[in-house]
C-alpha positions, 0 to 999 in steps of 0.5 A: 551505441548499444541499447537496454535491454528490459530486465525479463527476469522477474523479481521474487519476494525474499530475493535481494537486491541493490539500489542502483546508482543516482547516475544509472538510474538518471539515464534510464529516465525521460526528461519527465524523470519517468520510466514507462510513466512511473516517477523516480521522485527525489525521496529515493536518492537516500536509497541508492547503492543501498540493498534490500529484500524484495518485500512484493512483487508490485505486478499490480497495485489498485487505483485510488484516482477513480470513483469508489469502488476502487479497481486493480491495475496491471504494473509490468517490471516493477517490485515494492522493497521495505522503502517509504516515501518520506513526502519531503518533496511533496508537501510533506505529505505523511501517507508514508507510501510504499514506493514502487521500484522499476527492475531497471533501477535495481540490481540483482545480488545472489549466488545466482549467476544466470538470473544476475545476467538476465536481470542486468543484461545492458545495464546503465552502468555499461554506458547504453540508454534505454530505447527512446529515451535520452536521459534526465538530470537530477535537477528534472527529476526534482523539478517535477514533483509539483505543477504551480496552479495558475491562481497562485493556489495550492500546487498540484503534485506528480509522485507514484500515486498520482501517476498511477493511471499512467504508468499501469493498464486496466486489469480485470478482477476476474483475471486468473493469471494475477492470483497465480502471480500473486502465489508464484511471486511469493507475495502471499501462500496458497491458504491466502489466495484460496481463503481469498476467492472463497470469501470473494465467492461468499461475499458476492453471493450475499450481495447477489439479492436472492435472499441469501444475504442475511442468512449467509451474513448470519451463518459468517458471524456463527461460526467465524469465532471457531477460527478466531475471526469477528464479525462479518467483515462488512456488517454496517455500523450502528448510527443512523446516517446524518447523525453524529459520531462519537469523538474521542481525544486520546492525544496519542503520541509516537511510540505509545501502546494501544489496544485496538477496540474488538469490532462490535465496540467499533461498529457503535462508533460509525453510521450506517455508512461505516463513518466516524466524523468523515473517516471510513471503516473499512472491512481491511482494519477488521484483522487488526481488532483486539491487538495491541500496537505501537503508535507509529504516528499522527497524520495530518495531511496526505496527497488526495490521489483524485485531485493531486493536491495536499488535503489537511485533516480536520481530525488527526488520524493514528497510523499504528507500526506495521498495520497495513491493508493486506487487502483480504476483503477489498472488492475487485482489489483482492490481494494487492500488494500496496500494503497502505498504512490504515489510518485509525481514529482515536475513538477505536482505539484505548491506551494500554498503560504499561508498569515500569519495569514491565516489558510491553508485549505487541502483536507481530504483524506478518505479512504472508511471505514477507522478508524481514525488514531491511531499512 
């Protein structure tokens, strides 16, 4: 019996592809339902046989499973398309992840002939299997979304973001080669990696404790209006730490419309510590300030990535429609291309009141080089 052969052509943002079948994909998985350590989990059956754009090409992704700061790490043969998970086998969980696609469940549809060979050279629906491996039933993949906890307690969950670890190896931020991936694939432009290491370069720079931190944080916020930025994407809020935040109880509803606070307004609602009741404020949700966005839901409960079990919210957040971190300013993460959805507390945002009649108008949020959406 013949065996795969690793698809070594590498998938571009824009390029258009085809879900495989459940039965190609089943027999490219181990008992496991895995592929090199990453899940195939029962929310991506929906997709089969259906085609999309690539989105971005996942060559890396950052690790939430670990301590603070978070780190980067390197994803071989792997690409994101506009597809989410549901969490409908996973507690529910509404973190609506971007779901990562290994090249061997996918096809390549175009005009080219030669990158169509490379990509589905040995393929599963020629009846090989991939080297080691024998296989997995559907039945196996469903069944280990979840581990029962001893106690009778709350099941630890098994879904992409939990297994990162697993199915990736450490990469280190100072690593050239990912930044020129990250233009060669097509996931950003040149502007963004090069704005990218100058900010990173800048940053690091006021941190390095020579005295330049205040000033350089003084001469950013100075001149940052001129090309249409706010405040110095890291400036510490306001409230003294261990004193309370302020609540605000808006009861936003899906599909409603809201004005995002500018950043000075934000930053009176979070401590030194950049925490409202608990919720961060992170330096990625600076670029969305000022603009206006649909709801796209309330989230309750998500998959704590450090535990892999399901937490509840005290306090609901708001997830707002195709408002995602673009990990501009994140510290040895820069540029991944997860595209997280950014949770928002009520309080930084305001309810924009439209007139009958009227046509409400939104930001477009377009993420650099990013297809249309497909599904």
């Amino acid at each position: 019996m013949q065996k795969l052969k690793r698809a070594r052509s590498k998938l571009s943002v824009g390029d258009w592809v085809e879900v495989r079948s459940k039965d190609e994909i089943l027999r490219t998985l181990d008992v496991k339902g895995q592929l090199d350590g990453m899940p195939f989990m029962p929310e991506m059956f929906r997709f089969c046989g259906q085609r999309f754009q690539v989105y971005k090409r996942a060559h890396k992704t950052c690790d939430y499973s670990t301590p603070y700061p978070y780190r980067m790490r390197w994803l071989p043969h792997t690409v994101h398309l506009d597809t989410r998970c549901s969490g409908d086998m996973h507690g529910e969980c509404e973190a609506g992840c971007l779901l990562y696609w290994k090249q061997a469940w996918l096809k390549f549809v175009g005009e080219d002939r030669k990158k169509l060979v490379n990509l589905t050279t040995g393929s599963p629906s020629d009846g090989d299997v991939v080297p080691g491996l024998n296989g997995c039933s559907e039945s196996e993949v469903w069944a280990h979304t979840q581990l029962p906890s001893p106690d009778g307690g709350t099941p630890t969950y098994i879904c992409q973001a939990t297994q990162i670890p697993y199915a990736t190896t450490r990469l280190a931020w100072w690593d050239l080669r990912q930044y020129c991936e990250d233009y060669w694939s097509g996931n950003v432009g040149l502007r963004r990696v090069l704005d990218g290491l100058i900010y990173s370069t800048y940053y690091h720079l006021s941190q390095a404790g020579i005295g330049l931190g205040r000033p350089m944080r003084w001469l950013y916020n100075k001149f940052a209006p001129l090309w249409g930025g706010t405040l110095f994407p890291r400036t510490l809020g306001v409230i003294p730490e261990g004193k309370p935040t302020p609540f605000t109880a808006l009861n936003l509803q899906v599909g409603e419309l809201v004005r995002v606070k500018s950043h000075e307004e934000i930053l009176k609602t979070v401590d030194a510590g950049n925490r409202n009741r608990g919720m961060y404020w992170d330096a990625e949700l600076v670029p969305y300030c000022n603009k206006t966005y649909r709801v796209l839901k309330r989230v309750t409960k998500i998959i704590d990535e450090k535990t892999a079990k399901i937490v509840e919210m005290k306090t609901p957040c708001i997830v707002l429609d195709s408002v995602v971190c673009q990990a501009r300013y994140s510290q040895c993460r820069m540029l991944c291309p997860k595209s997280m959805y950014s949770y928002w507390r009520e309080v930084w945002l305001e309810r924009v009141e439209v007139d009958v009649g009227e046509e409400p108008k939104t930001e477009e949020v377009v993420m650099a080089s990013a297809p249309s959406r497909s599904c």
